[in-house]
C-alpha positions as CSV (number, residue, x, y, z in Angstrom):
1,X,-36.5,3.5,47.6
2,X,-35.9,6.1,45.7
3,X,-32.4,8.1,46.6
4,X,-32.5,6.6,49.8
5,X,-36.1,8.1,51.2
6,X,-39.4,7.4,52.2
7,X,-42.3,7.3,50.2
8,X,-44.5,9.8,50.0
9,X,-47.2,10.0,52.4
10,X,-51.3,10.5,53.5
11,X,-52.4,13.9,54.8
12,X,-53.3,13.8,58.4
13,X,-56.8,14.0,59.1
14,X,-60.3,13.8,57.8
15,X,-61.6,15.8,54.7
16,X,-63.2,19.5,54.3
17,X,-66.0,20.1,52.7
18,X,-64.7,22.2,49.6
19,X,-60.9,21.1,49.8
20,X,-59.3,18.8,47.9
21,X,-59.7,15.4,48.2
22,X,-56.7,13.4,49.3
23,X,-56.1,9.0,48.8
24,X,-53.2,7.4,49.7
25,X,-52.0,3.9,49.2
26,X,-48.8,2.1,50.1
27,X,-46.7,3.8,47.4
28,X,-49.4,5.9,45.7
29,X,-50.9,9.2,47.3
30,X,-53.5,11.6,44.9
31,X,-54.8,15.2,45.3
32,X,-58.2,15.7,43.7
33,X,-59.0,18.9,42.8
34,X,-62.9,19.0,41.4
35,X,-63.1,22.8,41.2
36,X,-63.3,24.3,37.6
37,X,-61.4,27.0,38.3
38,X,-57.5,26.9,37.9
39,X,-55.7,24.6,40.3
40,X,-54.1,27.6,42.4
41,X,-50.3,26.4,42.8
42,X,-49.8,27.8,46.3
43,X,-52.2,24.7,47.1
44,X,-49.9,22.0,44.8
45,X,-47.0,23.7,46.0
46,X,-48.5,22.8,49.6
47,X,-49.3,19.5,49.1
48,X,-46.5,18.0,47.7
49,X,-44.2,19.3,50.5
50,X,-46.2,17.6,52.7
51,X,-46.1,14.8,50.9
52,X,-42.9,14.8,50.3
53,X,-41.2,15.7,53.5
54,X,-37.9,14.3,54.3
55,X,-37.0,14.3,50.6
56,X,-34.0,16.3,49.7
57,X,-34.5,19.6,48.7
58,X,-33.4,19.7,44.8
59,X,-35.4,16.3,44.6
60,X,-38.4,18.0,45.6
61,X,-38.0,20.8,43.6
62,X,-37.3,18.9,40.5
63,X,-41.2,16.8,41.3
64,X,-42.5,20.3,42.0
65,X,-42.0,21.4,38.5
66,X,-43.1,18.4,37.1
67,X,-45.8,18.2,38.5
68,X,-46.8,22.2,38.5
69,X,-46.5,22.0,34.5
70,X,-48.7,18.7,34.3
71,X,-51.5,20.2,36.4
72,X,-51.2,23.2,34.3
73,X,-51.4,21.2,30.9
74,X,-54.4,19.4,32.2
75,X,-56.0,22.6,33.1
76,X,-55.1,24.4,29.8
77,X,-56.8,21.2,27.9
78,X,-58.8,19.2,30.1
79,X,-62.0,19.8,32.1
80,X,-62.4,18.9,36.2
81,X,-61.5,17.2,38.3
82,X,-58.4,17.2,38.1
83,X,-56.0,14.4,40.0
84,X,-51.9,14.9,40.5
85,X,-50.8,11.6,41.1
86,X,-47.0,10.7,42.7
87,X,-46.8,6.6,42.6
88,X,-43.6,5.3,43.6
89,X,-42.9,2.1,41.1
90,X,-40.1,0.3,43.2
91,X,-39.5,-2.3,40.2
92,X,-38.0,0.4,38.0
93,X,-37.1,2.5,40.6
94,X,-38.6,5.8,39.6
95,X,-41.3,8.1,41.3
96,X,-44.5,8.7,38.9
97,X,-46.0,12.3,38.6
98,X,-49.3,11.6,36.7
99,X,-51.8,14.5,35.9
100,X,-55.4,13.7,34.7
101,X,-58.3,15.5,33.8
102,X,-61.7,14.7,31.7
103,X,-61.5,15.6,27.8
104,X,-62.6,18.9,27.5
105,X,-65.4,19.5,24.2
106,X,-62.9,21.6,22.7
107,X,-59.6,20.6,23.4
108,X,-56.5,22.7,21.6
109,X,-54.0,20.0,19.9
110,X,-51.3,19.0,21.7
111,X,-47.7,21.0,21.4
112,X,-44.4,20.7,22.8
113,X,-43.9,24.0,24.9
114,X,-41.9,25.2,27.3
115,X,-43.5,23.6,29.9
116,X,-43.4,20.3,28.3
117,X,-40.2,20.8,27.2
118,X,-39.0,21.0,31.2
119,X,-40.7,18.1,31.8
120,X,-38.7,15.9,29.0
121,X,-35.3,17.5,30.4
122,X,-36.4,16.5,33.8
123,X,-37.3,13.0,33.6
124,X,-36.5,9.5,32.5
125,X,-39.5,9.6,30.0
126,X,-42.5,10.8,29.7
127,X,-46.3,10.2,27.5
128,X,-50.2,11.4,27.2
129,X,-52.7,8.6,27.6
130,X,-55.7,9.4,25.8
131,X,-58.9,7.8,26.3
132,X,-62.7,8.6,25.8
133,X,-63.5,9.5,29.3
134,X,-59.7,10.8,30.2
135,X,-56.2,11.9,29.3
136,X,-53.1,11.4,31.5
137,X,-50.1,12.7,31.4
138,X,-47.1,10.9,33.4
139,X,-43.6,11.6,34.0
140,X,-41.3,9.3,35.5
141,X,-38.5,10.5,37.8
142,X,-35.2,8.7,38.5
143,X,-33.2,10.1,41.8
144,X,-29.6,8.8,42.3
């Protein structure tokens, strides 16, 4: 586990008609946001405390700004929906933020901002997965 805590876990109860859509597995839990419109981060913000309750607070923290600037970046060049992933890979001991998002028709090139820039400070490494139908952006997080 990863700095001695649980997983994180599935939201309680059955799904809303025009809310996000929430999966869970074992060590994998995803928030699908299908509305075109920018992903409003009091709602990530939300999610991923509840998902991450019973983490320590600066551990938290640090996966909320990961994640926030990944859902932002898949925003600013992707098209809906768009999926935050947190998958915890107990073989290398690390907790995954993934963002992904269809290719939008005019996508701006990739740069290394500020946002980006956070993210390589804050984790162990970090890539963009490009493919026809999707682009994924993953950080992985290591927690002593």
């Amino acid at each position: 586990m990863l700095g001695g805590v649980h997983p994180p876990r599935a939201a309680p109860g059955p799904h809303r008609p025009g809310e996000p859509v929430v999966t869970a597995g074992n060590d994998l839990v995803v928030l699908v946001m299908s509305d075109p419109t920018p992903p409003d981060p009091a709602e990530v913000d939300r999610w991923l405390r509840e998902r991450l309750d019973g983490w320590p607070d600066h551990e938290a923290a640090v996966v909320g700004v990961v994640a926030g600037e990944l859902v932002r970046n898949a925003w600013r060049h992707g098209a809906a929906p768009y999926l935050l992933e947190l998958r915890l890979d107990r073989e290398q001991d690390v907790l995954v933020v993934s963002a992904l998002d269809r290719p939008a028709r005019r996508s701006r090139p990739w740069r290394l901002r500020a946002g980006l820039l956070l993210v390589d400070a804050l984790a162990v490494r970090w890539g963009v997965e490009s493919r026809a139908d999707r682009t994924r952006v993953w950080a992985e997080l290591r927690f002593d």
